[in-house]
Residue, then its C-alpha position, 0 to 999 in steps of 0.5 A: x214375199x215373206x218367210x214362215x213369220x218368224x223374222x216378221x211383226x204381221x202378215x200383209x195379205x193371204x199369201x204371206x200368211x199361205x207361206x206361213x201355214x205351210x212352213x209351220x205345218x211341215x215343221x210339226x208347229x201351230x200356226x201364228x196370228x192371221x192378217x188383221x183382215x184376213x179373207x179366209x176364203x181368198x186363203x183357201x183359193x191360193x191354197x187350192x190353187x197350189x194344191x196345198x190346202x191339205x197341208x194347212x189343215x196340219x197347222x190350223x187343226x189346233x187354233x181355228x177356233x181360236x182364230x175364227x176361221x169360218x166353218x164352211x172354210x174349214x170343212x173344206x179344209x178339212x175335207x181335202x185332208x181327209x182326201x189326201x189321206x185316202x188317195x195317198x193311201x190307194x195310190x201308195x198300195x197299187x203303186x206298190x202293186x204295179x212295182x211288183x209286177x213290173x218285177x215278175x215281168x223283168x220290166x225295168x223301171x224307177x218310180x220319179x217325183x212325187x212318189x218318192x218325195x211323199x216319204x221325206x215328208x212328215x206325213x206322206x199324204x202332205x204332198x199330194x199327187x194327181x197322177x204318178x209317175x214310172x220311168x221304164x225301158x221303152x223295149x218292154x213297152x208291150x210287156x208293160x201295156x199287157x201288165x197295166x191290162x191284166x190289172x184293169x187300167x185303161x190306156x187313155x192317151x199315147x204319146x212319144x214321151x209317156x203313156x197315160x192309164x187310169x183306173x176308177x176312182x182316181x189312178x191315174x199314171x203316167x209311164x214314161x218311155x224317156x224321161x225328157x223328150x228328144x227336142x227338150x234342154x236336157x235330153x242329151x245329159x239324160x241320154x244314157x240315165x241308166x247309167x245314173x241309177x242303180x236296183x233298190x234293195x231285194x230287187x233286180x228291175x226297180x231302180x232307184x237315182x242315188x240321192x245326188x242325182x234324184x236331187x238333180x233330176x228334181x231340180x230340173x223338173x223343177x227348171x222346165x216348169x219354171x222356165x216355161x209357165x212358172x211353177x208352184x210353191x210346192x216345187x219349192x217346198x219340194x226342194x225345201x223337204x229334200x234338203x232337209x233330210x239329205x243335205x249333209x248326206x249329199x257330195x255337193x261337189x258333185x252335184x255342183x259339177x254336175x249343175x255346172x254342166x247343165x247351166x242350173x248351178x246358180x240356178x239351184x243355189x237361188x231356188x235353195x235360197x228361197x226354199x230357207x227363206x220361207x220355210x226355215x225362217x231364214x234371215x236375209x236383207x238387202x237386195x237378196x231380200x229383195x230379190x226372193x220377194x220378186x221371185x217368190x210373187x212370181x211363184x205365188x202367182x203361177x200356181x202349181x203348173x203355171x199360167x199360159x200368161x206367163x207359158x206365153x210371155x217367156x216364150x214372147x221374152x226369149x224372142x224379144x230379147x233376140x230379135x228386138x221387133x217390138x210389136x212387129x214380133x207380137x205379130x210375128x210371135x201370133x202368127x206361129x203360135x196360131x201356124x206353128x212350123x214344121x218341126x214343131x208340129x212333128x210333136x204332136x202329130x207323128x204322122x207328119x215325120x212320114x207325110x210332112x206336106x199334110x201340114x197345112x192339114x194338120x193346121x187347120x185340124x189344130x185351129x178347129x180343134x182349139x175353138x171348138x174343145x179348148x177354146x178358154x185357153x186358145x183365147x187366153x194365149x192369144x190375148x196374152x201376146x196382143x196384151x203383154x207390154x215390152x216392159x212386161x216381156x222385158x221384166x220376166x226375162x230379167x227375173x229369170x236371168x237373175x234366178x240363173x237361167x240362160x247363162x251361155x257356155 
C-alpha cells in the first residue's frame, strides 16, 4: 500500500489513489494525477465503504475537470459533502444542547471519539458520525432518560453497556453507562476512569480526558476494533490527526508507561507509523515498508467497522494457534458459535444471570432469530469458518502479532 504519493512515480489501483485523495485533503492540498485506468466508481465505493467520500470532495473539488471524473460520480460526491456538512452541524448543535442539560440536571458525563476528534480536523464535518457518543455515571440513569424524553428522543435499545436514543432525522447517540463492558480486555484499567478526567472549563459535570489519556482511550478503541473484525482507514486517519495537533504537547513518557500496562506500546508505535507513512508521506524501506503495506491492505479491506470474515477469522486464529486441531477446531469452532456457552450468552440475554437452565431456550430463540431477521450475516459467519484455509488463520494471526498485539506479561 502506498503513502500520500509523495515518494511514489504512479498510483497502481483505487486504493493507493483513496489513500492519496484523503491525505491531500486533510493537509489543504489538490489532488495528484489519478491511475492511467482509474475505475472512478470502484474509487467511490471504497470510499463509501470507509465512510470517507465526503473528505475527498476537499481535494478533487479543484482539478475533476481536469482529471475527467465522470459527472454522475462527483455529484454523488459531491452530495455526500453537502451531506457531511449539514449533519455535523445539527448533530454539533443538539449535542451541545444535550450537554447542557446534562449540566442543569447535575448528570456527570464526557463526550468520547468522534465528537471530540471533529474539532482537530480541518473542517469538522471532515470526520463524520453515525451516532454520537456520551459516557455518564450509570447512577443518574433515570435523570438522563427523563432528560432524553423531555427533548423528544426515543429510547431504541437498552443494553448493559449503552443505551441507544434516536430523534428525526438523523440523531442518533449512544449513552453509555461503562465505557468498556465487564468481560472485555481493558475493563479492569478503566475500572476507576473517573479518576482520569477531569471538568471542562465553566463547568462542573462535563468532563474532559486529559489529551494523554483521551490519546489512550482512542487507541484502544482503535485496538478493540482491530482486534476483533479490523477496522477503517478512518481510525488511522484518526490517530494521524490527533497527532498532528497534540504530539509535541503530550508527556510521552506517560503514555508509553501507560501503553506498557495494557500490552498496546508497540502496538501504537506501528499504527503511528502507518498513520505518517500515509498521510505525512513519510519515507520508509525495507521490511518496515513491507510490513505497512501488508498492514495497510488488511485495513483497506475491512472497511470502517470491519468484516465478519475477518471478526470470524481472529476469533478462528486465537483457537487455532491455541489448540492446533486443525479442521477438528473449524468444527468445534461452529459448533459454539451456532451454541455459544453459558457466560457468553449471559451477554445478550440478562435473564439468563437469574434463570441459567433456559439456556437451551435462548439457543434455539437465537438460531430462529438469526434465519429469519439476520440471515446474510448468520450465512456469512458460518461459510467464514468452513471456508477459511490454516494458512489464512495462520496469516492473520501473524499480522496481528507483528502489529503488537498479544504480548504476554
Amino acid at each position: 500500500m502506498a503513502t500520500g504519493g509523495v515518494h511514489m512515480k504512479g498510483f497502481k489501483d483505487e486504493k493507493q489513489y483513496l489513500i492519496h485523495l484523503i491525505s491531500q485533503a486533510i493537509n489543504e492540498k489538490k489532488a495528484g494525477n489519478p491511475p492511467k485506468n482509474i475505475k472512478w466508481e470502484k474509487l467511490y465505493n471504497l470510499a463509501c465503504y470507509h465512510k470517507v467520500s465526503n473528505i475527498i470532495y476537499y481535494s478533487l473539488k479543484d482539478v475533476k475537470d481536469e482529471y475527467k471524473m465522470p459527472e454522475d460520480i462527483w455529484q454523488k460526491i459531491y452530495g455526500d459533502y453537502k451531506k457531511g456538512v449539514a449533519k455535523e452541524a445539527v448533530q454539533h448543535v443538539m449535542t451541545e444542547m444535550i450537554l447542557e442539560e446534562y449540566e442543569k440536571s447535575r448528570i456527570e458525563c464526557i463526550p468520547l471519539k468522534g465528537y471530540v476528534l471533529k474539532g482537530f480536523y480541518p473542517k469538522p464535518d471532515m470526520r463524520t458520525m453515525g451516532d454520537i457518543d456520551i459516557f455518564y455515571n450509570e447512577k443518574k440513569t433515570l435523570e438522563v432518560r427523563q432528560v432524553m424524553k423531555n427533548m423528544g428522543f426515543k429510547i431504541v435499545k437498552v443494553e448493559d453497556k449503552h443505551d441507544k436514543y434516536y430523534k428525526k432525522p438523523f440523531m442518533t447517540l449512544e449513552l453509555h453507562k461503562s465505557l468498556m463492558g465487564r468481560a472485555e480486555p481493558y475493563a479492569s484499567y478503566y475500572k476507576d476512569v473517573w479518576n482520569k478526567m477531569k471538568t471542562r472549563d465553566n463547568s462542573q459535570y462535563i468532563y474532559e480526558f486529559s489529551k494523554e489519556d483521551f490519546y489512550i482511550f482512542l487507541l484502544v478503541h482503535f485496538t478493540k476494533h482491530f482486534e476483533n473484525a479490523g477496522t477503517g482507514v478512518r481510525s488511522v486517519l484518526d490517530i494521524w490527526v490527533y497527532n498532528k495537533k497534540f504530539y509535541n504537547e503530550m508527556d510521552w513518557d506517560y503514555i508509553k508507561d501507560e501503553l506498557k500496562k495494557i500490552k498496546l506500546d508497540e502496538f501504537e508505535e506501528n499504527i503511528r507509523g502507518l498513520s505518517e507513512f500515509w498521510f505525512d508521506n513519510k519515507m520508509v524501506e525495507g521490511k518496515k515498508r513491507e510490513f505497512y503495506n501488508l498492514l495497510g491492505e488488511y485495513i483497506l479491506s475491512s472497511g470502517v467497522y470491519g468484516t465478519v470474515k475477518n471478526s470470524v477469522m481472529v476469533a478462528m486464529g486465537k483457537k487455532f494457534e491455541e489448540k492446533s486441531h486443525g479442521k477438528k477446531s473449524k468444527y468445534i469452532y461452529g459448533f459454539r458459535m451456532i451454541f455459544p456457552g453459558l457466560e457468553g450468552m449471559k451477554k445478550r440475554f440478562n435473564i439468563l444471570n437469574r434463570f441459567p437452565f433456559l439456556l437451551p431456550v435462548f439457543w434455539v430463540f437465537r438460531l430462529v432469530r438469526g434465519i429469519l431477521f439476520r440471515r446474510e450475516r448468520a450465512f456469512r459467519s458460518v461459510e467464514s469458518v468452513y471456508s477459511a484455509s490454516d494458512k489464512e488463520l495462520a496469516e492473520i494471526l501473524d499480522l496481528h502479532k507483528k502489529a503488537g498485539l498479544y504480548k504476554k506479561a
